[in-house]
C-alpha positions as CSV (number, residue, x, y, z in Angstrom):
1,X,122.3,82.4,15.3
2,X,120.1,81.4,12.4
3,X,120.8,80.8,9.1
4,X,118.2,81.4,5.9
5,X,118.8,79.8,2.7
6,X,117.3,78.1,-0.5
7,X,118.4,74.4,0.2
8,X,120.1,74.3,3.4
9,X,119.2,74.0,7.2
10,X,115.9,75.7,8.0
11,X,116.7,75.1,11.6
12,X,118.3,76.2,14.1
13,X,117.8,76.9,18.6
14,X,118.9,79.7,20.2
15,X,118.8,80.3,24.1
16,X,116.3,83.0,22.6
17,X,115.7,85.2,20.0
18,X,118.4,85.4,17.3
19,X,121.0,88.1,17.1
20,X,122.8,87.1,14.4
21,X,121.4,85.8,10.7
22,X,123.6,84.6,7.8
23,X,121.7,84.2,4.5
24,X,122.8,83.0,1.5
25,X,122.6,85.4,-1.7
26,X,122.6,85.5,-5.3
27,X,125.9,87.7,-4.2
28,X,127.5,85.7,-1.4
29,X,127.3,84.8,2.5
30,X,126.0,87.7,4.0
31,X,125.6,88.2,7.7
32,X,123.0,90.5,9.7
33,X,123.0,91.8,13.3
34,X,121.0,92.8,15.4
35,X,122.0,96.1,17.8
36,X,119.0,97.9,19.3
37,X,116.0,95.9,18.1
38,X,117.3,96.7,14.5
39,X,118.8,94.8,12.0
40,X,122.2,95.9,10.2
41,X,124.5,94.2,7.6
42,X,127.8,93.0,9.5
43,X,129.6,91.7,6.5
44,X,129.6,89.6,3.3
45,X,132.1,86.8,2.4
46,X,131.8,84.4,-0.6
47,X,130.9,87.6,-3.0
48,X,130.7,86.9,-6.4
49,X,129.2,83.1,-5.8
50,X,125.4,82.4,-5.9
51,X,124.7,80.8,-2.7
52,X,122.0,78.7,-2.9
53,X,122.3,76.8,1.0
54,X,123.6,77.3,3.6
55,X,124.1,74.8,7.1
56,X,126.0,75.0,10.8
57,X,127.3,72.1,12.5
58,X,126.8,73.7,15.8
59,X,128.7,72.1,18.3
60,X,132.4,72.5,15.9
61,X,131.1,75.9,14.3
62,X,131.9,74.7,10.9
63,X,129.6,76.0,8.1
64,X,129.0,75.0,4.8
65,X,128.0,76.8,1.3
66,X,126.2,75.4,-1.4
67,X,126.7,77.6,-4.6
68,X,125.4,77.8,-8.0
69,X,128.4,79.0,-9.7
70,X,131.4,77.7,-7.5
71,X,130.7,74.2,-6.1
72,X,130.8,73.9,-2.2
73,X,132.5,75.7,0.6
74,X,133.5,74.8,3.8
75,X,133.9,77.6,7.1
76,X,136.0,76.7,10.3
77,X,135.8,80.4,11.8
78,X,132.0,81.8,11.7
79,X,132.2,82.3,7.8
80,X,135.3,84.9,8.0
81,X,137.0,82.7,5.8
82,X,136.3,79.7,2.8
83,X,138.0,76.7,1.4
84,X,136.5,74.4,-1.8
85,X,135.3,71.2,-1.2
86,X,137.3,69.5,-4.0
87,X,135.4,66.2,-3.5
88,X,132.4,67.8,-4.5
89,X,133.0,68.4,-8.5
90,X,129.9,69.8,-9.5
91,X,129.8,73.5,-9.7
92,X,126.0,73.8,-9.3
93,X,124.9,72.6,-5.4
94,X,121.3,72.9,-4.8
95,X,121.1,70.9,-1.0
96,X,122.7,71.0,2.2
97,X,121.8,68.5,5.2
98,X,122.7,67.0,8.5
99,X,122.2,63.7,10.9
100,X,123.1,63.1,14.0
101,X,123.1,60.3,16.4
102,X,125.4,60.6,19.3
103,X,129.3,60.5,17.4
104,X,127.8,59.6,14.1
105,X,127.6,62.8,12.5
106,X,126.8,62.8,8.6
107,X,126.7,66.2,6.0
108,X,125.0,65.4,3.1
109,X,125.2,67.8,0.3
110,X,123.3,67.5,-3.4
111,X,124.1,68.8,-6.7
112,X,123.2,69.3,-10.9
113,X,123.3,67.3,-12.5
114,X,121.9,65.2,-9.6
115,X,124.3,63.1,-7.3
116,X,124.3,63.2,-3.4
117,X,127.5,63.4,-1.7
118,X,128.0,62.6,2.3
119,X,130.8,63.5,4.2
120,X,131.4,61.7,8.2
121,X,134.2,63.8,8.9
122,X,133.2,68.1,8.7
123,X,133.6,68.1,5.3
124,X,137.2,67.2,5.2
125,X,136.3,64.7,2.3
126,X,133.5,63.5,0.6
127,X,131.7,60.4,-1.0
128,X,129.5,60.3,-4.0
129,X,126.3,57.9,-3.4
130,X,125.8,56.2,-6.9
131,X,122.5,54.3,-5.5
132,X,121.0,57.3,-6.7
133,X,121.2,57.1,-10.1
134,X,120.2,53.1,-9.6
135,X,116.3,53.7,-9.4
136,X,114.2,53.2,-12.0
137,X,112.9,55.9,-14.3
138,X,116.3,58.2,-14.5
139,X,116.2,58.6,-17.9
140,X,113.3,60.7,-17.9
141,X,115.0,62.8,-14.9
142,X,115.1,66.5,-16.7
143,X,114.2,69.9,-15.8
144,X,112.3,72.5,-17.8
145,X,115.3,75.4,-17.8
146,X,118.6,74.9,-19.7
147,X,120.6,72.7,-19.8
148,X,117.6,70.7,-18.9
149,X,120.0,69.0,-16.2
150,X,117.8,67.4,-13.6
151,X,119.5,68.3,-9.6
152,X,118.9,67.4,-5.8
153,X,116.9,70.2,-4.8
154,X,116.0,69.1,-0.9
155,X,117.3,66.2,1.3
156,X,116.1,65.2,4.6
157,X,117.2,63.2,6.6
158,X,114.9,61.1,9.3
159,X,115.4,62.8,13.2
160,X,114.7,59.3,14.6
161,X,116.6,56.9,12.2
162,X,119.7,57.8,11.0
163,X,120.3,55.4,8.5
164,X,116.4,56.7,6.8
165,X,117.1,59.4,4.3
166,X,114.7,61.0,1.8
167,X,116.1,62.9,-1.4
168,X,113.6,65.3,-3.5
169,X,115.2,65.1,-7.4
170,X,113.8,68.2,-9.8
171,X,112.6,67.0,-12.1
172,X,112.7,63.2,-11.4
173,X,111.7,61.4,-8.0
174,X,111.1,61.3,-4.4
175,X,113.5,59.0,-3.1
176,X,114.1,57.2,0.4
177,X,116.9,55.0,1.5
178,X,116.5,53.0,4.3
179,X,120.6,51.8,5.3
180,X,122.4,55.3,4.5
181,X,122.2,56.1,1.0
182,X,123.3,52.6,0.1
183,X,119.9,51.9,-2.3
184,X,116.8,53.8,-2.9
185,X,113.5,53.9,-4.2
186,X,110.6,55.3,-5.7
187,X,108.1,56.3,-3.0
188,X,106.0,58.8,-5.3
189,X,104.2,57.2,-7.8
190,X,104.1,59.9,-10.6
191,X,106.6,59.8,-13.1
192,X,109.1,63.1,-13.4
193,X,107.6,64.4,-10.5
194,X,108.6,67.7,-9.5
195,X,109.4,67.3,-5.9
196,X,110.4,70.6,-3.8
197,X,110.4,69.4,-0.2
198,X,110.0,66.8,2.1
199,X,109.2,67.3,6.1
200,X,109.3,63.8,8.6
201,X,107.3,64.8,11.7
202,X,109.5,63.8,15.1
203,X,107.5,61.1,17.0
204,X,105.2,60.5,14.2
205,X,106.5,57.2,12.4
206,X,104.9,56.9,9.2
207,X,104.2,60.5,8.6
208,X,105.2,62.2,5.4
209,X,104.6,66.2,4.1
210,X,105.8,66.5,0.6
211,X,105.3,69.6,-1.8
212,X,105.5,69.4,-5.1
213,X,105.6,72.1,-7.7
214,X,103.8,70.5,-10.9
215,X,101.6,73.4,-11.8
216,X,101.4,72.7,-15.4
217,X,99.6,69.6,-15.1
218,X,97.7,70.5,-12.4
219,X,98.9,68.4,-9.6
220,X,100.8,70.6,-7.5
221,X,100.8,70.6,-3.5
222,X,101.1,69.5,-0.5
223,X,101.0,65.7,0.4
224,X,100.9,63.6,3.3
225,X,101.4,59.6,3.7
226,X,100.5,58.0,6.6
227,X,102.3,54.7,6.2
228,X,105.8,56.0,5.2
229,X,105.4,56.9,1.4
230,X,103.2,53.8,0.2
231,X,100.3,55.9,-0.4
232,X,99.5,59.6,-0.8
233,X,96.6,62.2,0.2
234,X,96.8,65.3,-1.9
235,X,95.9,68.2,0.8
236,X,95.7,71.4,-1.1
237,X,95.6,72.8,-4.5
238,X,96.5,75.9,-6.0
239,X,93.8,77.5,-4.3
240,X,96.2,77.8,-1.7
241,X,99.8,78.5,-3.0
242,X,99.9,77.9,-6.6
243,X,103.9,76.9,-6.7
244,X,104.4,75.6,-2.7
245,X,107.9,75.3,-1.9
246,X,109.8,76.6,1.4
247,X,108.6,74.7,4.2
248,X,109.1,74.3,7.8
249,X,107.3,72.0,10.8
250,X,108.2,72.8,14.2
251,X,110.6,70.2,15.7
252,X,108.5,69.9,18.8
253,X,105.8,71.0,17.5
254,X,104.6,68.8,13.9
255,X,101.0,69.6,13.8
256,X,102.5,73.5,12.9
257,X,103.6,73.6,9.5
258,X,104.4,76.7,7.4
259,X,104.1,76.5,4.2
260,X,105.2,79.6,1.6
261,X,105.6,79.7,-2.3
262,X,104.3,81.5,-5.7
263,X,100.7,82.0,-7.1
264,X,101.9,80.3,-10.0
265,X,104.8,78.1,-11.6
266,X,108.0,80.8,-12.2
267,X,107.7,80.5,-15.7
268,X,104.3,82.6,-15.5
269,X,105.7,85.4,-13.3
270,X,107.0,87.9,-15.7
271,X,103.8,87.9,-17.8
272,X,101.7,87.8,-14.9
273,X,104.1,90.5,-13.4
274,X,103.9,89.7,-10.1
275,X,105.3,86.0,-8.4
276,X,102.1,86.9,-6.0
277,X,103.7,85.0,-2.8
278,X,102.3,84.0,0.6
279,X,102.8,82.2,3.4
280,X,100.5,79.8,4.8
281,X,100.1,78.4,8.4
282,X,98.3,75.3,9.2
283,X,97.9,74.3,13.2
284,X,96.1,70.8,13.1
285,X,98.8,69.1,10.5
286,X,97.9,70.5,7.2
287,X,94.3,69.7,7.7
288,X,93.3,73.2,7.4
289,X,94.9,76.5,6.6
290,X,95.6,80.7,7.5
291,X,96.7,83.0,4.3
292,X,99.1,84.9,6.6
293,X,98.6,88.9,6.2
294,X,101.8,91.1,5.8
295,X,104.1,88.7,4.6
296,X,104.6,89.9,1.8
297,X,103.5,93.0,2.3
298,X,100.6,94.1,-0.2
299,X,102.3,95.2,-3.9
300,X,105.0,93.0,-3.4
301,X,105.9,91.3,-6.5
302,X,109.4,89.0,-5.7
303,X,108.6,85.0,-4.8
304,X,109.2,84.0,-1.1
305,X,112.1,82.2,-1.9
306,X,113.3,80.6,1.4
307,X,111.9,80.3,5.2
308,X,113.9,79.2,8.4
309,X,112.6,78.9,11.8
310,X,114.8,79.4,15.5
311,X,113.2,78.0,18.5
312,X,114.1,78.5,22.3
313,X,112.2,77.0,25.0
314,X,108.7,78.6,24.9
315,X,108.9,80.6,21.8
316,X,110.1,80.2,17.8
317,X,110.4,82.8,15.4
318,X,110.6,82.9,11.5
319,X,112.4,84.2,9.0
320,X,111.5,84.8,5.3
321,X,113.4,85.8,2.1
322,X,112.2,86.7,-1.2
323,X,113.8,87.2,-4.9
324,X,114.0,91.5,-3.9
325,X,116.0,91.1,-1.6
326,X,113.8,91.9,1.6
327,X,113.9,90.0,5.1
328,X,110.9,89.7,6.8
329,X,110.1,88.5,10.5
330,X,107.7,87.4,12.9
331,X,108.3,86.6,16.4
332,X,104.4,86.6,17.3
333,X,103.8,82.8,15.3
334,X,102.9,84.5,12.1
335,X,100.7,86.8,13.3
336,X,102.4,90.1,12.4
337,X,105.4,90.5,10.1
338,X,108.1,93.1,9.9
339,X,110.6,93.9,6.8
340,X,113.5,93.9,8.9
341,X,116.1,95.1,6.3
342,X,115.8,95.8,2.1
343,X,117.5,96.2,-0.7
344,X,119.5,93.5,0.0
345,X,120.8,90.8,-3.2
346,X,118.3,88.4,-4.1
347,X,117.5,84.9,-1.9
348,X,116.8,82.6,-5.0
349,X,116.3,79.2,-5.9
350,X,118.2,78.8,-9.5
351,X,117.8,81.6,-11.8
352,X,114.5,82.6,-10.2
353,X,115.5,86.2,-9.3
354,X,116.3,86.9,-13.2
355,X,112.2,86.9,-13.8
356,X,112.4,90.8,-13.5
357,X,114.6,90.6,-16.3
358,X,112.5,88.6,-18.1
359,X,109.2,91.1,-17.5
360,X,110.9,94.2,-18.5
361,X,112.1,92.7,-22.0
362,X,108.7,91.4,-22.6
């Protein structure tokens, strides 16, 4: 089973190919399956409610829903049914994440305006971390869309150290703690940077990917530290992907990275017309990269909005969700792509999906 989603879990392992996929909409949980090689809806729960992340805790089945519009949910029977996560106050939830270390199990949720929340018991209850709002340079925390509320758009958690966890704020900071959310820092130099996502390599200590999206000024991205954020290589441009945001690195293996986003910031799209997305592959680590073909499809206009990746032994395949709502596929490592289902509701970060909207009153 895999799940696709704005802010959650991009990950997931399968014995093999996936024959189930949840993905969170602009119009609830909905849930695909697939009978005969082809993919059919199976269901939609949480209609009504923006859901902007999704994430499984595998071994207990318990799934959780970030929404825009409705705070956060919690599933103990394969998403049939949802209770409110009362801890969680915020109505607009942006991040979903998960660590693991033997028994210590942690679910880490973020929201607007921007506070990170963990829970160490499936969601049963929930603690606010206020180390958050402790760094320096929160005052100028804001984000370019009203209310001009700054949130916690990505967390990730370390895979080696539990107790390391790195916290993208838009518009504000990339942040690491080092002892479990009880302090953080500033380990991006620029001010109000607009941080998307952040990828730690397994067995690669040191190693940072980060993307940001600062089109406007010019420095948008993706860039790598080698010495665990106190120094930064910018690796691409907008040559590349204009507005990079969904990313995913193979758990096992990190010099393949997939990378997918916008041509240019979303506040350009409806007088440009098109969000003009790609994907992009890189196999040595970001040094170099492969404009995938066929994903979207030529004339496509809606952004690639969110990417997730299942692995088995010997094989991966990816998923990819845009602002149309279209599903596409490749089980061939990017090679080839296939729409696997349409006109479904929208996959979208924020109000993203409204730039339609925006075009036709133009």
């Amino acid at each position: 089973m895999a799940l696709l989603s704005v802010g959650g879990n991009p990950y997931s392992q399968d014995p093999g190919p996936a024959e189930e996929l949840f993905f969170g909409s602009v119009d609830g949980v909905v849930h695909l399956r697939r009978s005969g090689g082809k993919w059919q809806t199976d269901g939609r729960t949480l209609e009504g409610l923006h859901v902007s992340s999704l994430l499984l805790e595998p071994a207990s089945g318990t799934m959780f829903a970030g929404t825009h519009n409705g705070g956060l949910y919690v599933s103990r029977d394969r998403a049939q049914s949802w209770d409110r996560c009362p801890d969680v106050e915020q109505e607009e939830v942006y991040s979903l994440a998960m660590a693991q270390s033997g028994n210590d199990l942690r679910i880490y949720t973020g929201t607007e305006p921007a506070h990170l929340y963990v829970s160490t018991d499936l969601g049963k209850s929930w603690t606010d971390l206020p180390a958050v709002h402790e760094v320096n340079g929160t005052d100028k925390w804001t984000f370019p869309a009203p209310p001009h509320v700054a949130h916690v758009k990505y967390i990730a958690p370390d895979p080696i150290n539990l107790d390391t966890l790195y916290v993208c704020v838009e518009q504000g900071a990339l942040l690491r703690s080092t002892n479990a959310g009880k302090t953080f820092d500033v380990i991006f130099p620029d001010p109000s940077t607009d941080a998307h996502r952040m990828s730690v390599p397994r067995g690669r200590p040191g190693s940072l990917f980060f993307t940001r999206g600062d089109w406007s000024i010019g420095k948008e991205g993706m860039y790598i530290s080698h010495n665990g954020g106190s120094s930064w290589e910018r690796m691409n441009d907008r040559s590349l992907i204009g507005y990079p945001d969904a990313t995913l690195m193979h758990p096992e293996q990190p010099d393949l990275i997939f990378m997918a986003g916008a041509h240019t910031s979303p506040n350009v799209w409806a007088k440009e017309r098109t969000a003009e997305p790609h994907v992009a592959r890189s196999r040595d680590g970001g040094k170099t990269w492969h404009i995938l073909p066929g994903v979207p499809p030529d004339g496509a206009e809606g952004n690639i909005e969110a990417l997730t990746m299942n692995t088995w032994s010997g094989g991966y395949e990816v998923f990819a969700g845009t602002t149309d709502g279209n599903i596409y596929h490749s089980g061939d490592e990017g090679e080839s792509w296939s729409n696997i289902i349409g006109s479904l509701p929208a996959i979208s970060k924020a109000g993203h999906w409204h730039w339609r909207e925006r075009m036709a009153a133009a």
